[in-house]
C-alpha positions, -999 to +999 in steps of 0.1 A: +140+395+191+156+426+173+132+448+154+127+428+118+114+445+088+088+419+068+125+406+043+143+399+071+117+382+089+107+360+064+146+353+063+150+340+092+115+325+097+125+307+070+159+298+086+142+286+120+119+266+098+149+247+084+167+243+118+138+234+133+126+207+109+161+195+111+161+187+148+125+175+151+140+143+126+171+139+152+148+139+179+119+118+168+130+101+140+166+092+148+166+096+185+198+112+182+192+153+195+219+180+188+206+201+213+196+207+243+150+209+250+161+249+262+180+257+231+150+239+210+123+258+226+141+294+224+146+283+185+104+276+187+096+306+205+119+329+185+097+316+156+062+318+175+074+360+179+078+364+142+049+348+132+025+366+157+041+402+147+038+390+110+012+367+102+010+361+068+047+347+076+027+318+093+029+287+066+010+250+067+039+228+075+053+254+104+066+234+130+053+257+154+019+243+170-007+266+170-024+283+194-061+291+200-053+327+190-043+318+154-068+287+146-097+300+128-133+304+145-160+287+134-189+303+151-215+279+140-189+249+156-188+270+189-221+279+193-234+236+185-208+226+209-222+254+237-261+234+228-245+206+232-231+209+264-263+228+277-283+198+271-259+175+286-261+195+320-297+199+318-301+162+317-279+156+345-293+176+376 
């Protein structure tokens, strides 16, 4: 991916968006693909690069899935899950 200024990457994120959404409904709606799972996934991951050197590029419906590093923490969720498990162990020696 060529150096983008913030325009031009919200350009073509935009762009990829449209392509993207456009083939997911040949794929799984029509079950009729246009192209190939390598072309799909270079069009996915060209999008996953512009929203992780721009993030407020990153929008609801994009058809990139997201990661662990761009969900947001809830600590209070974590830490009740860690309990959770600890007491699970501990019942189970």
């Amino acid at each position: 991916m060529a150096d983008l200024n913030q325009y031009d990457a919200r350009l073509r994120s935009e762009e990829l968006r449209s392509q993207l959404n456009y083939h997911n409904q040949k794929y799984y709606v029509e079950d009729a693909p246009e192209i190939s799972d390598a072309d799909y996934d270079d069009l996915i991951n060209e999008l996953r690069g512009i929203e992780r050197q721009f993030p407020e590029l990153i929008t609801p419906d994009s058809p990139v899935p997201p990661t662990r590093t761009n969900l947001p923490v809830n600590p209070r969720r974590r830490l009740k899950r860690r309990r959770r498990r600890q007491n699970q162990t501990s019942r189970h020696p």
